[in-house]
Every structure is written in structure tokens, then in C-alpha cells.
N, C-alpha and C positions, 0 to 999 in steps of 0.2 A: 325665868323659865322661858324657855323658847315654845314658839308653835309647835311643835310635834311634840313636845313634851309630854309622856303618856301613851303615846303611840305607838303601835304595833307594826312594824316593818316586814313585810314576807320575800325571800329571797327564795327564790323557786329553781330549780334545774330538773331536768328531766332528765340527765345524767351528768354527771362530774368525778374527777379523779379525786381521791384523796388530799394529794399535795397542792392541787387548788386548791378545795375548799378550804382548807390549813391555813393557807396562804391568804386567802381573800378573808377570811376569819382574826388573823391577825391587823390584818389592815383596816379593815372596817368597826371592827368590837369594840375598840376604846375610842373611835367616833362615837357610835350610835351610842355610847354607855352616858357618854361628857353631854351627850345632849338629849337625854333622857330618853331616849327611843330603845324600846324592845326590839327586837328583832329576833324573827321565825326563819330557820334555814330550814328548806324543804329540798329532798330531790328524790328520783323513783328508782334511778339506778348509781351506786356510790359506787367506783372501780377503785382499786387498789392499787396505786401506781408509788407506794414508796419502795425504796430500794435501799432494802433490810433483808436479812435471811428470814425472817416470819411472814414474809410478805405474800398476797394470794400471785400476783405479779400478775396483774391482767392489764399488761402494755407489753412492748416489745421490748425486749430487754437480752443482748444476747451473749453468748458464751466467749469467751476469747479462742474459739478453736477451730481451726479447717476453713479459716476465711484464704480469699484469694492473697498478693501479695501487694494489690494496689491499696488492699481494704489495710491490710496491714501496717502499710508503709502511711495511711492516713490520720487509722489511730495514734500509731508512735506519734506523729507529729500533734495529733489533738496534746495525748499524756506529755509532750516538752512542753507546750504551749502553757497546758497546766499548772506544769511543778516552775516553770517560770513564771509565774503571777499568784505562785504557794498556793495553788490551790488543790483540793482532795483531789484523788484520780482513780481512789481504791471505789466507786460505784460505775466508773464507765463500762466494766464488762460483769455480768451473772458469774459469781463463784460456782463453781460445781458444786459445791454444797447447798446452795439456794434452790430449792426443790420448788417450781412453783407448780399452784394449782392447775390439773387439764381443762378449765371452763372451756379454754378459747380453740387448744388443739388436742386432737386423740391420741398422739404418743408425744411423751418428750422427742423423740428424732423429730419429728415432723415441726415440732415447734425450733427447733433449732434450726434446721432446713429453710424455714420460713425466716426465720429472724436473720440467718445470716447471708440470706440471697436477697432481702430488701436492703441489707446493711449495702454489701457487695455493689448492687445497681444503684444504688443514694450515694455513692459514694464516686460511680463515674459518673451520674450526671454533675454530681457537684465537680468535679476536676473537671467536666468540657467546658462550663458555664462558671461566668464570675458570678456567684450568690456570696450575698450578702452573708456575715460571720455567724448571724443565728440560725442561718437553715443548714441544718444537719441529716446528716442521711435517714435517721428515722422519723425525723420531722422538726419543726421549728421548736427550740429551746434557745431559751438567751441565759442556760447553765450550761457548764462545760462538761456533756454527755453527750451523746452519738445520735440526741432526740429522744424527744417525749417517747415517740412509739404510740401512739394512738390509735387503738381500732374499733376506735368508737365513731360511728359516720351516719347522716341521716337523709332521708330523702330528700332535704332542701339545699343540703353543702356538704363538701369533705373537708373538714378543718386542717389547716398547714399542720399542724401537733400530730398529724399520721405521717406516713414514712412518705418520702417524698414520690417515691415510684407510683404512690396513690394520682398524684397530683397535677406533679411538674406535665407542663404542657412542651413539649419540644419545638413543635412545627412554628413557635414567639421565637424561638431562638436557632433554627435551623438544626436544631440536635435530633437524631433518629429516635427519638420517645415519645409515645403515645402514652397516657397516663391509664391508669387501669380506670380510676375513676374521675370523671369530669367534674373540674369545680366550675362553680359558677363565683363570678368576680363582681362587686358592686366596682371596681376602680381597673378598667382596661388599661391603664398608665405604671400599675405595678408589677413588674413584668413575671414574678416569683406565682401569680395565681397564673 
């Protein structure tokens, strides 16, 4: 028996997606099980970020329709990049048939509007700027999708996992963008905050 043996472990968030908490749920469960520790998952607000037709879809998640032709010409190359390393490609765009919840916006147009102009401007900042292969136009994903889509943000930081128009600072890399919202960086040396 180890020290913690018995022990109640609390993993706390005060908001978290779905396919995190999944995520960190399979990685950590058969840890804390082999070493006898309980563990309490808490969190106050759980978002819905799988990408399923049942899904409430509260991330940004966008249509394949009425984008510009740079955005276009970017995804095609995401979907080769794809089906060359066999991987899925049918969730990088919302099916029309995937109705999601209005939590975030008051008409489906507007939500589309929003999704596919943060798509659009993530999409030139990344072709003026060499970013690294996980930062995507809706935000940092190390899965092969167009980004998280996060609009989930708190008065102490804007997580990379929101779209990058959130973020990217231009005037580190001489590019015309001003980020809507200003992150705060603990490492001045990586140039992506």
C-alpha cells in the first residue's frame, strides 16, 4: 500500500470542455485506481465541445460554406494533409444537419458569420507568419481540425484553444493585427503569445 492509499483526490475546474475532461479522465483513472486513490472531478461550468450531430456545440465549430478562397484553398490542404497520415476528415467542418444549441449566439446566421470570419482572419494570420503546425485558425489543437474554438476566456488569460484573432499579437512579428483580446505571457521568448 502506497501513502495516498485511501485517499481522496479533488480535481477542480471552474470550467472545462467535454473532450478534456474525457481526455484527462482516461489518462489519470487507471493511475489514481492502481494506487488506490479516489478521485472527485468537480467543475462549475462543463461546455460541450464534442463533435457529434447531438452535440450542444458550444465552441466554434464551422460550416463548410461562403468562406473566402484563401480559407478554402487552406482547408483543402488541412483535408490532403489528413487523408495522407489516414486520418478522419469528416469532423473538420459542421454538417448542416448538426443543429447546435443558440447558448452562445441569437441566430444560427450570426453564428455562422462569426465562425467563418474568425476562420477567414486565423487563417491569414497563419499564412503571413510561420506558426508552428498546432496553432490553427480557431485555436491551438495538436488534432487535425481548424482548432478547438474556445470562447471560453477569463479575466486573468485568453487561452491559445480560442481562435487565434483572440490572441495573436502582430506588432512581435510586424504583421497588421491587433488581437481583440490581450494575453498575458508568463514566457516572452515564445513568440505565438
Amino acid at each position: 500500500m502506497n501513502k495516498f492509499g485511501g485517499q481522496t483526490f479533488i480535481i477542480s475546474y471552474v470550467a472545462v470542455y467535454s473532450e478534456g475532461i474525457n481526455y484527462a479522465r482516461k489518462k489519470l483513472d487507471d493511475i489514481f485506481e492502481r494506487k488506490r486513490i479516489n478521485v472527485k472531478w468537480c467543475y462549475h461550468k462543463l461546455f460541450d465541445n464534442l463533435r457529434i450531430n447531438n452535440s450542444k456545440i458550444e465552441f466554434l465549430w464551422p460550416r463548410n460554406n461562403k468562406l473566402c478562397h484563401e480559407a478554402i484553398d487552406w482547408c483543402d490542404n488541412l483535408i490532403k494533409v489528413c487523408r495522407s497520415k489516414s486520418l478522419g476528415t469528416s469532423n473538420i467542418f459542421r454538417q448542416d444537419n448538426c443543429l447546435p444549441t443558440n447558448d452562445f449566439f441569437s441566430t444560427p446566421q450570426i453564428r455562422d458569420l462569426v465562425e467563418s470570419k474568425f476562420l477567414e482572419e486565423g487563417i491569414k494570420i497563419i499564412n503571413a507568419n510561420e506558426c508552428p503546425e498546432f496553432v490553427r485558425p480557431l485555436g491551438f489543437d495538436k488534432l487535425h481540425t481548424l482548432g478547438h474554438g474556445s470562447l471560453f476566456t477569463s479575466y486573468r488569460n485568453v487561452p491559445t484553444n480560442s481562435p487565434i484573432v483572440f490572441w495573436f499579437d502582430g506588432e512581435k512579428h510586424s504583421y497588421p493585427w491587433k488581437p481583440l483580446l490581450k494575453r498575458k505571457s508568463d514566457n516572452p521568448n515564445i513568440w505565438w503569445f
